[in-house]
Biopython code that builds the backbone (N, CA, C, O; Angstrom):
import numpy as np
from Bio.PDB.StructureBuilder import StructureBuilder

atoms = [
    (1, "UNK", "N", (-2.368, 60.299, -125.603)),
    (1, "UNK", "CA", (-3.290, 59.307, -126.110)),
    (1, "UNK", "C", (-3.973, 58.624, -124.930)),
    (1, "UNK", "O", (-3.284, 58.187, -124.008)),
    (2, "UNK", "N", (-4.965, 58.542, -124.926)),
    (2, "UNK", "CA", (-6.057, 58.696, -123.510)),
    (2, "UNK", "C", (-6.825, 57.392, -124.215)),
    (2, "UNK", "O", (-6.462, 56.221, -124.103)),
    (3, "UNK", "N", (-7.813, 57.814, -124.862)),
    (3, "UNK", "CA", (-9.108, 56.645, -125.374)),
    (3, "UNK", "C", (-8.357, 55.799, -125.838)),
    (3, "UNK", "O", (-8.030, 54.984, -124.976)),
    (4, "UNK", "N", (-7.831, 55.572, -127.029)),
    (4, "UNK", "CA", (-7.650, 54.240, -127.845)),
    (4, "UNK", "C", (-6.748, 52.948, -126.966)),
    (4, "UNK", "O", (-6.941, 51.750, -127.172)),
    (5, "UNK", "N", (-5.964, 53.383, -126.183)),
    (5, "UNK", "CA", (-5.258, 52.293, -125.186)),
    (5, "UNK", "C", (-6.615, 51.608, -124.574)),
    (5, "UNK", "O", (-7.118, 50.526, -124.878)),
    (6, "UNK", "N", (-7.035, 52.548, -123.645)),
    (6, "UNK", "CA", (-8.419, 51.880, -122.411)),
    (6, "UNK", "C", (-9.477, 50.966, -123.943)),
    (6, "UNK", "O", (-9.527, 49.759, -124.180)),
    (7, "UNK", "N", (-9.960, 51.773, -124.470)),
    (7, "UNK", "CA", (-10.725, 50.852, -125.957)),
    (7, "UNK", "C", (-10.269, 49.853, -126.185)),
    (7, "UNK", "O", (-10.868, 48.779, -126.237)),
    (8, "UNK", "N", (-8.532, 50.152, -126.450)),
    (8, "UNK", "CA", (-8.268, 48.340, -127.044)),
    (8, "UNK", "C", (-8.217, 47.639, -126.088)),
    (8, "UNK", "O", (-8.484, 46.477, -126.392)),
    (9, "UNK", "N", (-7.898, 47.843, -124.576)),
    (9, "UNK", "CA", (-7.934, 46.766, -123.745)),
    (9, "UNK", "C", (-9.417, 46.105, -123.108)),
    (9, "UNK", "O", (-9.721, 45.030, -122.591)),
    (10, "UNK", "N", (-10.172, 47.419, -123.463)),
    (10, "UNK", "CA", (-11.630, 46.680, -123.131)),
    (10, "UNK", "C", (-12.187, 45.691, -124.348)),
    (10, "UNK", "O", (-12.685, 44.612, -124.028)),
    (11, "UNK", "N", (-12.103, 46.045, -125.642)),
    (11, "UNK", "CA", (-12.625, 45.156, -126.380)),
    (11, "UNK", "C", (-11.427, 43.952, -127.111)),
    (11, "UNK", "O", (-11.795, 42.962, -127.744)),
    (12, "UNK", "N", (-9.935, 44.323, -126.842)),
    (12, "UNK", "CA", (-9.421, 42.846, -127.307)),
    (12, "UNK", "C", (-9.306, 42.134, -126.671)),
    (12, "UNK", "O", (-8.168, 41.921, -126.254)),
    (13, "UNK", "N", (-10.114, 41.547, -126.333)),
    (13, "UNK", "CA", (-10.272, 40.098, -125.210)),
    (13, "UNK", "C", (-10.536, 38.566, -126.083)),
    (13, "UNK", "O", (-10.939, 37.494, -125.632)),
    (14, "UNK", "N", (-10.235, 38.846, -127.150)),
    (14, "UNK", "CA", (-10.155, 37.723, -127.964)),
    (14, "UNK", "C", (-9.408, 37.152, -129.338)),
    (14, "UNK", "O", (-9.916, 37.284, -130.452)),
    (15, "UNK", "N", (-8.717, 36.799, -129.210)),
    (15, "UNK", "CA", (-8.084, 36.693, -130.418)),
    (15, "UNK", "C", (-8.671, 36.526, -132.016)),
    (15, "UNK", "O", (-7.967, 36.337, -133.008)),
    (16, "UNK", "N", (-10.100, 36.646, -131.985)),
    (16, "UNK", "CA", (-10.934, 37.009, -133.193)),
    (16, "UNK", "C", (-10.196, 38.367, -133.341)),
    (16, "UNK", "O", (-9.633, 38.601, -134.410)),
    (17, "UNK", "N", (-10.168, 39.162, -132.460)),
    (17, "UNK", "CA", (-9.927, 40.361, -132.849)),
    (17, "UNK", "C", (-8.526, 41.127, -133.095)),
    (17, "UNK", "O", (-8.264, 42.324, -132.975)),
    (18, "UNK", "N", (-7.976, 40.388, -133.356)),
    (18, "UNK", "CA", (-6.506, 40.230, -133.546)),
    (18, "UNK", "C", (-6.439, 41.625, -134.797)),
    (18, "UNK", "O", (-6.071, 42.789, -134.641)),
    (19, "UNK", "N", (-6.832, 41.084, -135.727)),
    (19, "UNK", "CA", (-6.721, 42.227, -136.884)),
    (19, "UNK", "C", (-6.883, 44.020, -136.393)),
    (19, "UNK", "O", (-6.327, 45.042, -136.795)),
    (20, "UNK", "N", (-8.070, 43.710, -135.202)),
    (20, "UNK", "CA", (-8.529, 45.429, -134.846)),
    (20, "UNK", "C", (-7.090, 45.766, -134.202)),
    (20, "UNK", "O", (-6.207, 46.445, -134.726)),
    (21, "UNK", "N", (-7.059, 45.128, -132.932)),
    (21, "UNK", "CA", (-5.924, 45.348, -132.511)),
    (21, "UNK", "C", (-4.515, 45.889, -133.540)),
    (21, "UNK", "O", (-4.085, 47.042, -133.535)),
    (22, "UNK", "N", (-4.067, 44.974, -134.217)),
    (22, "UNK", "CA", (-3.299, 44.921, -135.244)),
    (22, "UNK", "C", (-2.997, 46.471, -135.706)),
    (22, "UNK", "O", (-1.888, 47.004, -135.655)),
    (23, "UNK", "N", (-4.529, 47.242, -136.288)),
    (23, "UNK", "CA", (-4.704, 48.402, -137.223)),
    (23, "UNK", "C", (-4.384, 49.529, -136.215)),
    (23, "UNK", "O", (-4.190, 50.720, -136.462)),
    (24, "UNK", "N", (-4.366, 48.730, -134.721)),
    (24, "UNK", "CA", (-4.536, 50.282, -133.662)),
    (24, "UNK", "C", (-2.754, 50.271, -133.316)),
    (24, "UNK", "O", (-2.284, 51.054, -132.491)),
    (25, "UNK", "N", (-1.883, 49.263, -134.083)),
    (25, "UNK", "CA", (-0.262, 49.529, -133.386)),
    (25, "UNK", "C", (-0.303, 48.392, -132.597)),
    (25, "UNK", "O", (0.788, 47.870, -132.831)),
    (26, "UNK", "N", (-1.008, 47.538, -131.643)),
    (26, "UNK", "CA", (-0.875, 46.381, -130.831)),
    (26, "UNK", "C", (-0.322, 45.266, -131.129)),
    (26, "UNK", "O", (-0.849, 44.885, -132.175)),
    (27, "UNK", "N", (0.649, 44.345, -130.696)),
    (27, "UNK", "CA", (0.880, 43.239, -131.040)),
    (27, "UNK", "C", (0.676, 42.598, -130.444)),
    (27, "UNK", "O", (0.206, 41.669, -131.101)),
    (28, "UNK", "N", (0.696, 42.230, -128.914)),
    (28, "UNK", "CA", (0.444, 41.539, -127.760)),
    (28, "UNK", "C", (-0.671, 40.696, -127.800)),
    (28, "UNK", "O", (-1.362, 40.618, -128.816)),
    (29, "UNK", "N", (-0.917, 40.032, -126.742)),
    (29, "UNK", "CA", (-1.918, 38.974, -126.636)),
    (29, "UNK", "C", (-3.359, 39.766, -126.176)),
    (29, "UNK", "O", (-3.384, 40.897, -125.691)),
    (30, "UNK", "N", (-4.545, 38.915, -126.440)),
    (30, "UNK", "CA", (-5.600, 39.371, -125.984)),
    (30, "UNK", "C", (-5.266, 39.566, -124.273)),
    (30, "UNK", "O", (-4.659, 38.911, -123.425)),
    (31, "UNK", "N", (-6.294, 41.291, -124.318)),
    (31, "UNK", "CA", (-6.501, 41.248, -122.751)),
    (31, "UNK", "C", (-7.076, 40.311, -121.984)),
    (31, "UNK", "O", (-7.907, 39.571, -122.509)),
    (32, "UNK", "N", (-6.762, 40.169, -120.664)),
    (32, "UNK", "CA", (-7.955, 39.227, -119.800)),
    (32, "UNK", "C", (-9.206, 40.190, -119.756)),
    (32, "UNK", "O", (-9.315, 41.359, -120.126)),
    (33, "UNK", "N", (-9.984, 39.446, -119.264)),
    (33, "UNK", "CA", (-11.176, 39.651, -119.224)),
    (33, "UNK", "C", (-11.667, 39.978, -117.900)),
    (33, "UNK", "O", (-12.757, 39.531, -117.542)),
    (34, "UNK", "N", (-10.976, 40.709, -117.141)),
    (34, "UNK", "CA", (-11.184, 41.187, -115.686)),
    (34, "UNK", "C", (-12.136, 42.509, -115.346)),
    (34, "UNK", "O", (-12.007, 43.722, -115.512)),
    (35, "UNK", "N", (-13.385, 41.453, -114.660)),
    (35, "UNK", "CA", (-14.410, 43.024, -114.453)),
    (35, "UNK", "C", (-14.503, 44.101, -113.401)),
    (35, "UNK", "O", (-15.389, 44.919, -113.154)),
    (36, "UNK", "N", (-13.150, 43.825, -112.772)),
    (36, "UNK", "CA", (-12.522, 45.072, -111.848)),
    (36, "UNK", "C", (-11.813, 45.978, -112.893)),
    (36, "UNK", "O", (-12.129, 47.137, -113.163)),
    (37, "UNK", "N", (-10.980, 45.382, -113.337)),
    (37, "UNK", "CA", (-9.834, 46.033, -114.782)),
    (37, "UNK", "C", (-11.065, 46.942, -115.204)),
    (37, "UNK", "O", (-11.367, 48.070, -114.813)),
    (38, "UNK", "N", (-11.625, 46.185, -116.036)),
    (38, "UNK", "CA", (-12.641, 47.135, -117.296)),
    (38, "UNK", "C", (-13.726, 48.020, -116.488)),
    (38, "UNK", "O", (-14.010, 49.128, -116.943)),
    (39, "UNK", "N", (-14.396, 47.519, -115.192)),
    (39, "UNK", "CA", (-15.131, 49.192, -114.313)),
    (39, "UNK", "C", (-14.320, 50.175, -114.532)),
    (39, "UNK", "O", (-14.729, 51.167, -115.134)),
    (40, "UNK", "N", (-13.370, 50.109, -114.207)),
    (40, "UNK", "CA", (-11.914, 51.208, -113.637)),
    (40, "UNK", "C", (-11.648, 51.839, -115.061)),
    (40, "UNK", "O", (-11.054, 52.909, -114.933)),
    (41, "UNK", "N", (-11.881, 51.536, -116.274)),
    (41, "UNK", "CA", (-11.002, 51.548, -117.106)),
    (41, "UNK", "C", (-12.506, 52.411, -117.991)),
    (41, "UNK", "O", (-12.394, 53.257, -118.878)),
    (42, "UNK", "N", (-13.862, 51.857, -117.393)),
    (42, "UNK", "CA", (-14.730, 52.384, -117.832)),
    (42, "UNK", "C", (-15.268, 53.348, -117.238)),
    (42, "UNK", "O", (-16.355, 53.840, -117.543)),
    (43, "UNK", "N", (-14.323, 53.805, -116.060)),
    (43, "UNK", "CA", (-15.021, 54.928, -114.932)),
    (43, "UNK", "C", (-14.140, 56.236, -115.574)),
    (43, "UNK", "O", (-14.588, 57.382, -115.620)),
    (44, "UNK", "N", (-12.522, 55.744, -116.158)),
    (44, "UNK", "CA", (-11.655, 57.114, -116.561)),
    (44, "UNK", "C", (-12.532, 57.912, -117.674)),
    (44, "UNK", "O", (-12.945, 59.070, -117.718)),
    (45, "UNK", "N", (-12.701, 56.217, -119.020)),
    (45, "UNK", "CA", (-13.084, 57.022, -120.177)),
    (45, "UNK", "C", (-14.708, 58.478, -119.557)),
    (45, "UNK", "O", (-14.754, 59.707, -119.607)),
    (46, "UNK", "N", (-15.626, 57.500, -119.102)),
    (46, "UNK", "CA", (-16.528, 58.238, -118.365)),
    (46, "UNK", "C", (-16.092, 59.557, -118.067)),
    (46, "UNK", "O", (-16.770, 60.516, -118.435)),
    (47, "UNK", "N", (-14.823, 59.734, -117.314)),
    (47, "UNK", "CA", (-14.173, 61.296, -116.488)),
    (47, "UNK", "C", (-13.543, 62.064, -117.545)),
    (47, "UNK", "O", (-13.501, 63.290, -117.643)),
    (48, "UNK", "N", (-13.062, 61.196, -118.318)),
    (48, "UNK", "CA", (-12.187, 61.949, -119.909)),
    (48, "UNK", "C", (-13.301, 62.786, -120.783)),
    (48, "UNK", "O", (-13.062, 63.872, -121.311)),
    (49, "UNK", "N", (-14.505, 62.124, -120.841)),
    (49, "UNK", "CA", (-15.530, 62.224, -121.953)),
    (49, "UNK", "C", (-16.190, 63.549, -121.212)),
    (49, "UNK", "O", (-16.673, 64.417, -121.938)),
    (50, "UNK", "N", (-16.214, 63.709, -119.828)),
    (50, "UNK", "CA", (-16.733, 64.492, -119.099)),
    (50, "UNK", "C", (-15.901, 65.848, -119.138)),
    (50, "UNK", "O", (-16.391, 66.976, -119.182)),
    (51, "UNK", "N", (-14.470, 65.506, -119.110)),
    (51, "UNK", "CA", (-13.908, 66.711, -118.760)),
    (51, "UNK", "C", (-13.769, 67.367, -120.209)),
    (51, "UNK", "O", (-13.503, 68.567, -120.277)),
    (52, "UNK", "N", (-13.969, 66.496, -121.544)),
    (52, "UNK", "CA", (-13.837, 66.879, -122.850)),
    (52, "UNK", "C", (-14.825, 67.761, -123.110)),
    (52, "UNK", "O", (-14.602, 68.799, -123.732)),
    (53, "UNK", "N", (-16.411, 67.321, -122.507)),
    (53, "UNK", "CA", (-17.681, 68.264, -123.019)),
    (53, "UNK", "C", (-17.179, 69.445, -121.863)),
    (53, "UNK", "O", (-18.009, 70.354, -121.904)),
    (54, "UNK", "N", (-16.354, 69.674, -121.082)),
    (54, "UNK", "CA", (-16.495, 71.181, -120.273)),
    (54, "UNK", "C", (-16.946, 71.318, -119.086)),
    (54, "UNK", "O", (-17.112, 72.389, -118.501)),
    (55, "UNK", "N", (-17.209, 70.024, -118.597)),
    (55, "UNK", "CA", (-18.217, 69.712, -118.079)),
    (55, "UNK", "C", (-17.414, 70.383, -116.163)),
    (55, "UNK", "O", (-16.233, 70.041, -116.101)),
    (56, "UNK", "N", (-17.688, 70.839, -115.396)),
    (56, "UNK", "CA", (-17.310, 70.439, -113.978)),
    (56, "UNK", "C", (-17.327, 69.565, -113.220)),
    (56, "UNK", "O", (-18.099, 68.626, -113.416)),
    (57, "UNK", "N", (-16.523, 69.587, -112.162)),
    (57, "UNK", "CA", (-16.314, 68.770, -111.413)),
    (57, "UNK", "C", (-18.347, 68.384, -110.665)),
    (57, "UNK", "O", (-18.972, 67.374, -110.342)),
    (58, "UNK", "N", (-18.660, 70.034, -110.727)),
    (58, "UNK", "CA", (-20.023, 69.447, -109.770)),
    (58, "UNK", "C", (-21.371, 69.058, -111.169)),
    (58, "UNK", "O", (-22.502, 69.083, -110.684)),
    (59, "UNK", "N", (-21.360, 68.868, -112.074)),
    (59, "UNK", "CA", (-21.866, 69.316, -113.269)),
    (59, "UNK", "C", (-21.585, 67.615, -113.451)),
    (59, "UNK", "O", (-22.423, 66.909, -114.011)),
    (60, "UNK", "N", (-20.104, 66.975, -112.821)),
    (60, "UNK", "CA", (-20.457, 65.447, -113.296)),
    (60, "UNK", "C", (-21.122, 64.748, -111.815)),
    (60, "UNK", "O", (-21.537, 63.591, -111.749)),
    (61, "UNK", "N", (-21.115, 65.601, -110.826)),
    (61, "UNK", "CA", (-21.732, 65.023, -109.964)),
    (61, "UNK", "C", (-23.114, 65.139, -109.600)),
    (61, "UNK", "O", (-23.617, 64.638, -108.595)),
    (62, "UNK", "N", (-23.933, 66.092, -110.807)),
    (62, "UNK", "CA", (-24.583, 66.082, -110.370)),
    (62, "UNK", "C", (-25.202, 64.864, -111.375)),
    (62, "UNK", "O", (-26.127, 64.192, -110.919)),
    (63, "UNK", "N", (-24.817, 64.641, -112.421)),
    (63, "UNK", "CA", (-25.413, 63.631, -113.676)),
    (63, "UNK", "C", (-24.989, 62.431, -113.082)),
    (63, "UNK", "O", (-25.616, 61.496, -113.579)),
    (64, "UNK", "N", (-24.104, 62.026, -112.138)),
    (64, "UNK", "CA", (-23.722, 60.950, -111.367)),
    (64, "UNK", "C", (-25.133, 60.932, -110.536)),
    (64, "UNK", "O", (-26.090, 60.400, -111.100)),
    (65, "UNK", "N", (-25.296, 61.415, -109.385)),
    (65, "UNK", "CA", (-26.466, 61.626, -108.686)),
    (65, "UNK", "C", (-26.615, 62.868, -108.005)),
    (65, "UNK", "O", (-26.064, 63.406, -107.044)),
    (66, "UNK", "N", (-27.560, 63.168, -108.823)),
    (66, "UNK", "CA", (-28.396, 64.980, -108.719)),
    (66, "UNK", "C", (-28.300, 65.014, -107.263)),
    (66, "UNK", "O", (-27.947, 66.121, -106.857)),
    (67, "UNK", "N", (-28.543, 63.980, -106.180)),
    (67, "UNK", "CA", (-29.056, 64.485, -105.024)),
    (67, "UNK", "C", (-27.539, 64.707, -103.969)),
    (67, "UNK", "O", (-27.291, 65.389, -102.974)),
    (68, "UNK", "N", (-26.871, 63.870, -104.692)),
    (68, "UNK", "CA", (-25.839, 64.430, -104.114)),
    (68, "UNK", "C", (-24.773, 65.886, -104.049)),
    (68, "UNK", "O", (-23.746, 66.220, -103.458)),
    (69, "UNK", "N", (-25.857, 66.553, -105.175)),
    (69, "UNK", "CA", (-25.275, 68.088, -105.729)),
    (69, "UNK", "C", (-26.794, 68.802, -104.882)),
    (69, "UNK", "O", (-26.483, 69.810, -104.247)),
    (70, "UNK", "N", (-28.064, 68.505, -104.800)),
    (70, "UNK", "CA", (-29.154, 69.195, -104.895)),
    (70, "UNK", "C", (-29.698, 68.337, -103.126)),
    (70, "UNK", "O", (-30.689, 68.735, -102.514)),
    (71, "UNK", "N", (-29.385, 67.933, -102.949)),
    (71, "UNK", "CA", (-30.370, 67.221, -101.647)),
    (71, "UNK", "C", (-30.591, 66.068, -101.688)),
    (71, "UNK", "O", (-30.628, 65.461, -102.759)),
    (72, "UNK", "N", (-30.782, 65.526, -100.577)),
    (72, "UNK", "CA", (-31.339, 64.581, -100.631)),
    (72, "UNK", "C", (-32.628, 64.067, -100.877)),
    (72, "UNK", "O", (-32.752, 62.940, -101.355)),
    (73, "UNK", "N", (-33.863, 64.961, -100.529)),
    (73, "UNK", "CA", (-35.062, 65.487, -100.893)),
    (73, "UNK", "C", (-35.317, 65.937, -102.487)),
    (73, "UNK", "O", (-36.394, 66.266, -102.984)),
    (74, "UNK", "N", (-33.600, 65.828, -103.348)),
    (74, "UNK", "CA", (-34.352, 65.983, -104.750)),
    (74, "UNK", "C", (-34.931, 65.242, -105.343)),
    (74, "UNK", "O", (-34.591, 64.067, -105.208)),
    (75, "UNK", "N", (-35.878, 65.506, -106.119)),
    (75, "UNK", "CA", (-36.595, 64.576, -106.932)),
    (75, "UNK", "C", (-36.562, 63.355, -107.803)),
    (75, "UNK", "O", (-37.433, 62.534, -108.092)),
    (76, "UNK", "N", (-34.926, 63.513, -108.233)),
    (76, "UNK", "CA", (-34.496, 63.190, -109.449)),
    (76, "UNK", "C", (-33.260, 62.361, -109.205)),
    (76, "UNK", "O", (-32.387, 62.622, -108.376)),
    (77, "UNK", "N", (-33.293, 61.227, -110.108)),
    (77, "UNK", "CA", (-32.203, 60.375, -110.476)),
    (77, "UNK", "C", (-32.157, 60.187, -111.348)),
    (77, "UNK", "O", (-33.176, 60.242, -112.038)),
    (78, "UNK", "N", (-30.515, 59.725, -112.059)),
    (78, "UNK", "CA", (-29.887, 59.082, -113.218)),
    (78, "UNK", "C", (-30.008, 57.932, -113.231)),
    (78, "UNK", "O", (-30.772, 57.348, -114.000)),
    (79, "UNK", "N", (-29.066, 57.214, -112.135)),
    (79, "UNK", "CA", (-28.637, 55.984, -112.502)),
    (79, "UNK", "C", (-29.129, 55.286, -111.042)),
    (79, "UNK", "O", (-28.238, 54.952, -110.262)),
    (80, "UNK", "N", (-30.425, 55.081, -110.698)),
    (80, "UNK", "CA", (-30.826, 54.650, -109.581)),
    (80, "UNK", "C", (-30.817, 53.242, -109.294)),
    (80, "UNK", "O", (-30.923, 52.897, -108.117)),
    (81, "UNK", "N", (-30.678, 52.169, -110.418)),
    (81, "UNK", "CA", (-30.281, 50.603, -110.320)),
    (81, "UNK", "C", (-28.878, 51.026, -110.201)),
    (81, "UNK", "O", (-28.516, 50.265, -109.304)),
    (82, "UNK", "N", (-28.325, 51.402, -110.363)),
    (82, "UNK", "CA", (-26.180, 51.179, -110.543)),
    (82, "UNK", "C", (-26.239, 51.515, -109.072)),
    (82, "UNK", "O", (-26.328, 50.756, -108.107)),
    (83, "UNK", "N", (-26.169, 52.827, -109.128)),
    (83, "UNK", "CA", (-26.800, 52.947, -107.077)),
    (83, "UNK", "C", (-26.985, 52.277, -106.394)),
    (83, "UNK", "O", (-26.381, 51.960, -105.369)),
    (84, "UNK", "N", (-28.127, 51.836, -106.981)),
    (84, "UNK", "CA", (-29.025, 50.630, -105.143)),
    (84, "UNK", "C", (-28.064, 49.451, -105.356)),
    (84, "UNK", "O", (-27.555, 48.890, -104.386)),
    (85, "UNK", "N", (-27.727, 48.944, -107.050)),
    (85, "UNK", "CA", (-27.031, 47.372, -106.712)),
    (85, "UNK", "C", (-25.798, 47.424, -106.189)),
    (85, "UNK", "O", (-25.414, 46.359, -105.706)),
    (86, "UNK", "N", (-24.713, 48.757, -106.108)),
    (86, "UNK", "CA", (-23.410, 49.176, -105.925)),
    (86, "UNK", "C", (-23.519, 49.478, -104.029)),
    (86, "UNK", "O", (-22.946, 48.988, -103.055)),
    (87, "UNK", "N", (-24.510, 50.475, -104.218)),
    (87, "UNK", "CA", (-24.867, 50.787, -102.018)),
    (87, "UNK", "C", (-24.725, 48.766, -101.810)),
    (87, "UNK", "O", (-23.922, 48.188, -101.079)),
    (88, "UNK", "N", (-25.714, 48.159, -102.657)),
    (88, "UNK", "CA", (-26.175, 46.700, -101.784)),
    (88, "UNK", "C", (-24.926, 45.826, -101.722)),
    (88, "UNK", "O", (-24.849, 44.914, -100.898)),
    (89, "UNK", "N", (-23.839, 46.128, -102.685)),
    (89, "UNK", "CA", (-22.504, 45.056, -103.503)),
    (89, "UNK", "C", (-21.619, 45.509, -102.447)),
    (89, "UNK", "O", (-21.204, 44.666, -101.652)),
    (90, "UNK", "N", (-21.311, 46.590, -102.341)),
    (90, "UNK", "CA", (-19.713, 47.107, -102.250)),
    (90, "UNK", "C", (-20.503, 48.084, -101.076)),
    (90, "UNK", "O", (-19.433, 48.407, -100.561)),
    (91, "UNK", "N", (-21.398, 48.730, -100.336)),
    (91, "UNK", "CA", (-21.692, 49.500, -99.734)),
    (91, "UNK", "C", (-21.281, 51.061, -99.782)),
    (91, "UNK", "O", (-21.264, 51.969, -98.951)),
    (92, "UNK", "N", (-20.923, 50.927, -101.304)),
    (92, "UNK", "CA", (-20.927, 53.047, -101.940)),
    (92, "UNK", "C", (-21.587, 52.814, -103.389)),
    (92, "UNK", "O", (-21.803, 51.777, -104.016)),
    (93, "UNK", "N", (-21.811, 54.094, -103.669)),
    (93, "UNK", "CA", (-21.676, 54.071, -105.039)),
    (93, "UNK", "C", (-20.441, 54.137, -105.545)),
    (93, "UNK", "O", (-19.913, 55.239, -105.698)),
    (94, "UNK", "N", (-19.899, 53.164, -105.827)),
    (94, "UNK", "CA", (-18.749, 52.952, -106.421)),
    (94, "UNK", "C", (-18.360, 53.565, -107.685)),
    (94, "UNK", "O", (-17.280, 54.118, -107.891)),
    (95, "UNK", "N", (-19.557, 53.392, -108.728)),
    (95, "UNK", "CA", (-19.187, 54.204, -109.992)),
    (95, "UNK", "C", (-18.619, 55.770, -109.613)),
    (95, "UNK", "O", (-17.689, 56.496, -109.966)),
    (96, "UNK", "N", (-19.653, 55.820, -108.764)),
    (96, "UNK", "CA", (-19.443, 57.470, -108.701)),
    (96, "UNK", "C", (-17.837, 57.880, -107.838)),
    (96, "UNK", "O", (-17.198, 58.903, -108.083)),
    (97, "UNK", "N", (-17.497, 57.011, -107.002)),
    (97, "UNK", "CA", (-16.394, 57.371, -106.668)),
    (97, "UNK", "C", (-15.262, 57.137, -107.895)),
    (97, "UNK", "O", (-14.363, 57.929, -108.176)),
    (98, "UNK", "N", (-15.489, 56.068, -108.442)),
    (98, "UNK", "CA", (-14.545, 56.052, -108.706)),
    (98, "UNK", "C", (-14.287, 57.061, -110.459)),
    (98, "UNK", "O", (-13.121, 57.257, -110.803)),
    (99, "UNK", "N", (-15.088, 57.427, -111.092)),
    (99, "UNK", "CA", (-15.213, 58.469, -112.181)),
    (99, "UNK", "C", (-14.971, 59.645, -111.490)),
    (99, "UNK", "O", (-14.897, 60.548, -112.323)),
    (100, "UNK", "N", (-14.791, 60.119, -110.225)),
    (100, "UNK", "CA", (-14.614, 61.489, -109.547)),
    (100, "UNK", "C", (-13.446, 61.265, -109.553)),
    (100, "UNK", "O", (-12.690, 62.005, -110.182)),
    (101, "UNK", "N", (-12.845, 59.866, -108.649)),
    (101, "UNK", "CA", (-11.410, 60.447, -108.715)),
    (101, "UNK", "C", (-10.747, 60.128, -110.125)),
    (101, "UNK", "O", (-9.540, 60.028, -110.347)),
    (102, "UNK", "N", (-11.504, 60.027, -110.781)),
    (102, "UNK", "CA", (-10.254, 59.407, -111.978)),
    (102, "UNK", "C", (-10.676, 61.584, -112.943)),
    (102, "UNK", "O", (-9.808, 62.374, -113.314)),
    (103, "UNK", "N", (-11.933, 61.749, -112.991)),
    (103, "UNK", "CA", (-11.924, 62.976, -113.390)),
    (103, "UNK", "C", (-10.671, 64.248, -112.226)),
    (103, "UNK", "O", (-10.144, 65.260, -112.688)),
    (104, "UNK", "N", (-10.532, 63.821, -110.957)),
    (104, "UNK", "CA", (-9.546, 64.842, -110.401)),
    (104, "UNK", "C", (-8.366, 64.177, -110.953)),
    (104, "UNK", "O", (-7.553, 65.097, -110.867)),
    (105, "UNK", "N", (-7.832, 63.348, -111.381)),
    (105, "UNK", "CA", (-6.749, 62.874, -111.818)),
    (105, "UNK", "C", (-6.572, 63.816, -112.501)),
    (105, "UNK", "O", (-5.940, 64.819, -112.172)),
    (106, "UNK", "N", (-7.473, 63.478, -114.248)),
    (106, "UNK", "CA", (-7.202, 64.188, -115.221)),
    (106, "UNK", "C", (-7.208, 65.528, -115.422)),
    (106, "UNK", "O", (-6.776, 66.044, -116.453)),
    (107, "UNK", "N", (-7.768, 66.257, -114.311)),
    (107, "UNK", "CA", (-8.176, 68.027, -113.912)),
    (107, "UNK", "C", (-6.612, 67.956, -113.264)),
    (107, "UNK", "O", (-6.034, 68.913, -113.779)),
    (108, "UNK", "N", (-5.792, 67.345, -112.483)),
    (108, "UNK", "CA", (-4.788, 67.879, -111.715)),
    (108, "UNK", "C", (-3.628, 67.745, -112.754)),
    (108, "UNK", "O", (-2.790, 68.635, -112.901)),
    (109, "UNK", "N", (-3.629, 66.242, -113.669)),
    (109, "UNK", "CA", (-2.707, 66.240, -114.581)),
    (109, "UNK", "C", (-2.507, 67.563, -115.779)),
    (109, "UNK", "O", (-1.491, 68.065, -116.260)),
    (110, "UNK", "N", (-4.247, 67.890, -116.025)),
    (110, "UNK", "CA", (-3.887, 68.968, -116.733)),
    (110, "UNK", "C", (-3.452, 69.631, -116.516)),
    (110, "UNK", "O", (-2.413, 69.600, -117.174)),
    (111, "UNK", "N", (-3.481, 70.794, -115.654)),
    (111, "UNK", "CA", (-3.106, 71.561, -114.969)),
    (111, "UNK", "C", (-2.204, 71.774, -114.265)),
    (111, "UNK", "O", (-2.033, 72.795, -113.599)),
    (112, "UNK", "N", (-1.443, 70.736, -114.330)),
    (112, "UNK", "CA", (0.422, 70.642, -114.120)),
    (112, "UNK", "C", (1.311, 70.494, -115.629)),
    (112, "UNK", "O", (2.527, 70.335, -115.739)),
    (113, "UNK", "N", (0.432, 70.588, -116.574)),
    (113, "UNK", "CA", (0.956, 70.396, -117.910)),
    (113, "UNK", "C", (1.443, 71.401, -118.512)),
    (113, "UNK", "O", (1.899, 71.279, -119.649)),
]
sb = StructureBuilder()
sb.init_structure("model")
sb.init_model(0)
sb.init_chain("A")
sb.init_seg("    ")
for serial, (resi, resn, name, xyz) in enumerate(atoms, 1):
    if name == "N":
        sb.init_residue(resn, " ", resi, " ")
    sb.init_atom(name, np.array(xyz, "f"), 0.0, 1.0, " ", f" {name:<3s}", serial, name[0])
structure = sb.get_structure()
């Protein structure tokens, strides 16, 4: 069980939502609301959803950023604000690292299964 854990901890952050929680098996208190927690948590589902469509390892890098599969001289970008504000924040693209390693996670876990 992969999605529904990361789901309930991203959206029960409030005790309105007590009941959803409730229907998914949860009893515990609302999650915090931490936007390191939920990137991280939104970079796996990202690598899960990726490795579900079939997708490759270079196949998510290139939908991460084409130019890092094709050149630097390629034409083309996805996500060119997440990029420039992540290079300007943290000095990487952070998304992208961190959905790669969480997709080799789930490629190595499989494959020891």
């Amino acid at each position: 069980m992969f999605i529904v854990p990361r789901v309930l901890e991203l959206t029960y952050t409030s005790h309105d939502l007590k009941p959803f929680a409730q229907d998914l098996g949860y009893q515990g208190e609302p999650f915090p609301f931490d936007p390191e927690r939920r990137h991280q948590l939104k970079c796996e589902l990202n690598a899960y959803y990726a490795k579900l469509y079939g997708l490759t390892r270079d196949e998510l890098r290139y939908i991460l950023d084409p130019a890092d599969v094709m050149g630097e001289d390629y034409p083309s970008e996805t996500f060119r604000v997440l990029r420039k504000k992540e290079l300007n924040t943290f000095g990487e693209y952070r998304t992208q690292r961190l959905v790669l390693e969480a997709f080799d996670r789930i490629t190595t876990t499989q494959n020891t299964q």
